[in-house]
N, C-alpha and C positions, 0 to 999 in steps of 0.2 A: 504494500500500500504506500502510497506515495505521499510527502507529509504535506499539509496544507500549507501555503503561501501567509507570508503574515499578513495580508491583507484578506485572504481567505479569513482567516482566524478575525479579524479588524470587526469583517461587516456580521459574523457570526455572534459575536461577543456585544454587538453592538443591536441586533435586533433581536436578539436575546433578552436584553436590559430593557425595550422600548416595549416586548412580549411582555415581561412579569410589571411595567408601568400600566400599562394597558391590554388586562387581559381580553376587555369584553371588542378589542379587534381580530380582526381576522387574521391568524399569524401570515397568511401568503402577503396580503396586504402589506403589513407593516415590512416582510422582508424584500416587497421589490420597490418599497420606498426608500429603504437602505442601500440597496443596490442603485438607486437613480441616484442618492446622494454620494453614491462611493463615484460612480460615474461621471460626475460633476469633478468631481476632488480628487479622482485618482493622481492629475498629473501636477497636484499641489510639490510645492522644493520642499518645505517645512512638513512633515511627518509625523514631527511629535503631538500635532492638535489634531492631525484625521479623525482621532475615533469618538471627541467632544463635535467638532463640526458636522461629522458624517449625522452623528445620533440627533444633534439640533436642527438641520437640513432634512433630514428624514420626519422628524416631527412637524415640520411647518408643511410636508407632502402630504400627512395625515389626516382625515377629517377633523377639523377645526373642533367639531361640537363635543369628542369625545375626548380630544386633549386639554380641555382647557381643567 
């Protein structure tokens, strides 16, 4: 098996956190709003914020009524 990419592990860890914040979403939801914000920010220089940006970006993709 071949080991996930750290940005593998980034967007996993990251719609994991956004899953146990808001369970009553739909987990496919919340992870290809993850994935649009990793898509957004992949080709960020700076690294060490991806995984607060990515999970803050993916929140604002979310339905508004159930995040607030």
């Amino acid at each position: 098996m071949m080991a996930e990419s750290e940005d593998a592990l980034t967007i996993r860890a990251v719609a994991e956190r956004l899953m146990k914040a808001h369970p009553q979403l739909d987990a496919g939801l919340v992870r290809s709003s993850v994935q649009t914000a990793y898509e957004e920010l992949r080709y960020a220089r700076v690294r060490t914020y991806l995984p607060v940006l990515m999970e803050r970006r993916a929140q604002d993709l979310l339905p508004s009524e159930v995040t607030e």
